[in-house]
Backbone bond lengths (Angstrom), bond angles and torsions (degrees), N, CA, C in turn:
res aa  C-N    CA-C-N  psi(-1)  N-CA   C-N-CA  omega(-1)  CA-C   N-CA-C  phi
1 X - - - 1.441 - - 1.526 108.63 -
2 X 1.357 117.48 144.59 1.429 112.95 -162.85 1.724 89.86 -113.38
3 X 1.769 106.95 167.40 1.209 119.03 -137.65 1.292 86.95 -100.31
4 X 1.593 127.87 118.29 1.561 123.67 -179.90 1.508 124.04 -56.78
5 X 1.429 94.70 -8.79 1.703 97.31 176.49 1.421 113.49 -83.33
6 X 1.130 120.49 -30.58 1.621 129.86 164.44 1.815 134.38 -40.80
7 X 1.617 95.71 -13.99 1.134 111.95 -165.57 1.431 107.57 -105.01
8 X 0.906 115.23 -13.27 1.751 129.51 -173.57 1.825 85.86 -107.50
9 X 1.788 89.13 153.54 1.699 104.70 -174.48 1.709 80.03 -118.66
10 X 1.980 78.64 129.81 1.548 89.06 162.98 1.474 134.83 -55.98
11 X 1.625 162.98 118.41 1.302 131.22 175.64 1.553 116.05 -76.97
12 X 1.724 99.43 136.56 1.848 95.71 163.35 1.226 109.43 -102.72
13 X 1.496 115.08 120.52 1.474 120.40 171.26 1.530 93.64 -97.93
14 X 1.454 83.84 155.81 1.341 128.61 -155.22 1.974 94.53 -68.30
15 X 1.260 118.18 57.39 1.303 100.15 -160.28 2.183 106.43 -78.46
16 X 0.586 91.05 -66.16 1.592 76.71 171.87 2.104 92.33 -130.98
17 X 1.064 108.70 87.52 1.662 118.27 169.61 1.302 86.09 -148.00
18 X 1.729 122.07 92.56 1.420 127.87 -176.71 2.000 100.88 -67.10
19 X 1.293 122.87 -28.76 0.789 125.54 -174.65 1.646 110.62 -56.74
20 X 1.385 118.23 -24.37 1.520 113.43 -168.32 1.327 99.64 -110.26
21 X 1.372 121.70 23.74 1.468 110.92 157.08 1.247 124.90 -102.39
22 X 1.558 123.69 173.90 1.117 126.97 -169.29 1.290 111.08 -84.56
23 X 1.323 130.42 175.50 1.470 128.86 179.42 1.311 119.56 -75.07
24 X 1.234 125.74 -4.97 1.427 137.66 -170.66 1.165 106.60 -125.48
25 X 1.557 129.32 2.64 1.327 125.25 174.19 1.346 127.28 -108.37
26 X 1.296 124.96 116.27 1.308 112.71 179.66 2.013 110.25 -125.77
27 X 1.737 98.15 138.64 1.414 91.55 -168.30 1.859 117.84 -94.68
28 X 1.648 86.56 29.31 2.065 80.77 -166.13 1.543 91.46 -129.59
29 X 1.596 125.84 36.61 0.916 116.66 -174.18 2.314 102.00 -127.47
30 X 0.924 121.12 172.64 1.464 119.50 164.47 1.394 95.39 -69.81
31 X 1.391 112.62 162.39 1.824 128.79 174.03 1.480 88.37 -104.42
32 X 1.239 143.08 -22.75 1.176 120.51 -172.21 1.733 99.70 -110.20
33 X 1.023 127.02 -33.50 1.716 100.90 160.66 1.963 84.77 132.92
34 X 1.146 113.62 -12.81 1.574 128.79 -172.75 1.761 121.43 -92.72
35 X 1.012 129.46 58.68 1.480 126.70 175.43 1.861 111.01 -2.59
36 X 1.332 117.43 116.32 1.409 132.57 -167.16 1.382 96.45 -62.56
37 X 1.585 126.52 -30.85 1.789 133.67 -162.58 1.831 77.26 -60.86
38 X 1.495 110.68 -46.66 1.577 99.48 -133.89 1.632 107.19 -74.97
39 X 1.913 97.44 -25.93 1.692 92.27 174.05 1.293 128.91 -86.83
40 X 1.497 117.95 9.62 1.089 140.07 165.97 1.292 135.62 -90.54
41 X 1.446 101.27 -19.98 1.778 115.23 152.72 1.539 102.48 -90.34
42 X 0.842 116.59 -29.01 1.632 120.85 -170.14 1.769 93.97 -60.25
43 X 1.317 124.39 -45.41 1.868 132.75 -163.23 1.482 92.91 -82.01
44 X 1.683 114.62 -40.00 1.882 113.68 -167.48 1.758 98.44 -64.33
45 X 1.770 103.79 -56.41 1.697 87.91 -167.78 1.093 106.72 -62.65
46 X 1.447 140.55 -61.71 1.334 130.04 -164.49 0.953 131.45 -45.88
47 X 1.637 121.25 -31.26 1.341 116.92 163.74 1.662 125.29 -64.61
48 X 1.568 100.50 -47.87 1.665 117.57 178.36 1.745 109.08 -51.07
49 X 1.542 114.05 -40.74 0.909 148.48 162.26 1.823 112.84 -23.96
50 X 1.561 98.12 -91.29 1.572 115.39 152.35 1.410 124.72 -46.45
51 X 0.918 128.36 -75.93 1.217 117.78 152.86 1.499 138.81 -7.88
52 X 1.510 111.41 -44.79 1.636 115.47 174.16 1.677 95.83 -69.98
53 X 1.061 106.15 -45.04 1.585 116.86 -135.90 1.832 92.39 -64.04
54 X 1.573 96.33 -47.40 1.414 106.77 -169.21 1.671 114.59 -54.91
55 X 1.202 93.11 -54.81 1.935 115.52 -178.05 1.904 87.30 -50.85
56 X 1.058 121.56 -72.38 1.563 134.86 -176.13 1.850 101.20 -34.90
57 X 0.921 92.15 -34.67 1.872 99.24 175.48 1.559 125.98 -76.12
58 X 1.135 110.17 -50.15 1.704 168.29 157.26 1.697 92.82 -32.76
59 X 1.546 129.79 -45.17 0.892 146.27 -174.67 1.800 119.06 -57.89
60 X 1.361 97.68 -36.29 1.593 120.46 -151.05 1.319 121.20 43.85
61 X 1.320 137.42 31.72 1.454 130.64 -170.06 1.572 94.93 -121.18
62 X 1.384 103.50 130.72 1.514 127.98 176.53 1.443 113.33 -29.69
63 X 1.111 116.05 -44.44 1.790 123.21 -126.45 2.538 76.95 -114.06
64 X 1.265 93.05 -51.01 1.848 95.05 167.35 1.587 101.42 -64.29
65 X 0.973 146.87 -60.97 1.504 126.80 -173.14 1.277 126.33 -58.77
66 X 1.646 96.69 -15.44 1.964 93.62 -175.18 1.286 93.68 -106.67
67 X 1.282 143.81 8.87 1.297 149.30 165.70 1.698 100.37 -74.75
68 X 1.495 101.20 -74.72 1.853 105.69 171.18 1.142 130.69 -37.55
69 X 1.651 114.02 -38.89 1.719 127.62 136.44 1.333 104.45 -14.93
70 X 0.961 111.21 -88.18 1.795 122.94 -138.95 1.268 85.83 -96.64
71 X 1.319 158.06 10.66 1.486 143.96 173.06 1.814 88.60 -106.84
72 X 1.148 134.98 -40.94 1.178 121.58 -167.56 1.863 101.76 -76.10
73 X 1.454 107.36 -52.82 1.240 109.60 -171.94 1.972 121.46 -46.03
74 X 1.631 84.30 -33.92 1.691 112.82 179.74 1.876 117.37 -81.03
75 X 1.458 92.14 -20.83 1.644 88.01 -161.34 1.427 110.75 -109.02
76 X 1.471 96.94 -6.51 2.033 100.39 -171.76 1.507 80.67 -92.01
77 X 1.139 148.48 -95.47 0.920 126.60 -141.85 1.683 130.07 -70.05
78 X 1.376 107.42 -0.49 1.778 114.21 155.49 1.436 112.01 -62.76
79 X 1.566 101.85 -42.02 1.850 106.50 -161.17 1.962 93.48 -76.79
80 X 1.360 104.09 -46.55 2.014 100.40 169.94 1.393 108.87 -47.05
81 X 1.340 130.14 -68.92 1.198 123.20 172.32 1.215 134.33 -9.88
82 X 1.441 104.89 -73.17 1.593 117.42 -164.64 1.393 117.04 -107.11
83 X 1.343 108.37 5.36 1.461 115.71 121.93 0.883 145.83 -28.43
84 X 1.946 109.79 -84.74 1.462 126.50 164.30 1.534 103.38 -38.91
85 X 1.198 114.11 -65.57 1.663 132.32 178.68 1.862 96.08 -5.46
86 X 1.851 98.62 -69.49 1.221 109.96 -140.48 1.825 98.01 -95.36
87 X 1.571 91.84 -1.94 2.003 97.15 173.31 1.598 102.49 -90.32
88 X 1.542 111.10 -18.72 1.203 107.48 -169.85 1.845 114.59 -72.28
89 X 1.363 94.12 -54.06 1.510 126.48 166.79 1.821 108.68 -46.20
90 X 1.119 119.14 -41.71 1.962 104.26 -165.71 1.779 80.55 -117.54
91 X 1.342 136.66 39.51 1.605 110.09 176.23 1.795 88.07 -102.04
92 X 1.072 106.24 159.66 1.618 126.02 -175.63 1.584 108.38 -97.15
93 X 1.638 108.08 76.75 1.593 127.31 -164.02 1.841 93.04 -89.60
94 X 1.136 106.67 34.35 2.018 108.09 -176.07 1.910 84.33 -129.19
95 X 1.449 125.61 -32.67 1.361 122.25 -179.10 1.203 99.72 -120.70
96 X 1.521 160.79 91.51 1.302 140.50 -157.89 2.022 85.37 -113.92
97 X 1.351 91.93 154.56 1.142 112.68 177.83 1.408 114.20 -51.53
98 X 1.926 111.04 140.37 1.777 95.98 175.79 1.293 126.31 -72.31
């Protein structure tokens, strides 16, 4: 009896044999056009982020809630910023996302 795995063709993807890719494909780039560092600080602050703000709430003291005020109002859009800043700076604008 012959071995049912024998009957199926293995596939070789093109794993780094640049030669067997297509002209529009490149494998050392993001698929979405976004540096992975940047959505990965993007998940750390927001949580660390939330986190202060909440505990700072969590507190009940006057003088900590209007701090969490003005640190959220002040800090989301510094931490968006220099983000983009730093998605703008490492994105791969020679392969840009489709």
């Amino acid at each position: 009896m012959a071995d049912p795995r024998e009957q199926w063709e293995i596939p070789q993807a093109p794993v780094r044999d640049d030669d067997a890719l297509g002209e529009t494909e490149d494998l050392d780039r993001a698929p979405d056009g976004v540096p992975h560092a940047v959505v990965g600080m993007t998940a750390l602050f927001s949580v660390m982020l939330a986190m202060l703000v909440a505990f700072m709430f969590l507190t009940h003291k006057a003088v900590a809630q209007i701090a969490a005020i003005v640190i959220a109002v002040l800090a989301v859009p510094a931490v968006v910023a220099s983000l983009h800043r730093k998605a703008e700076r490492e994105r791969d604008h020679t392969h840009p996302a489709r």
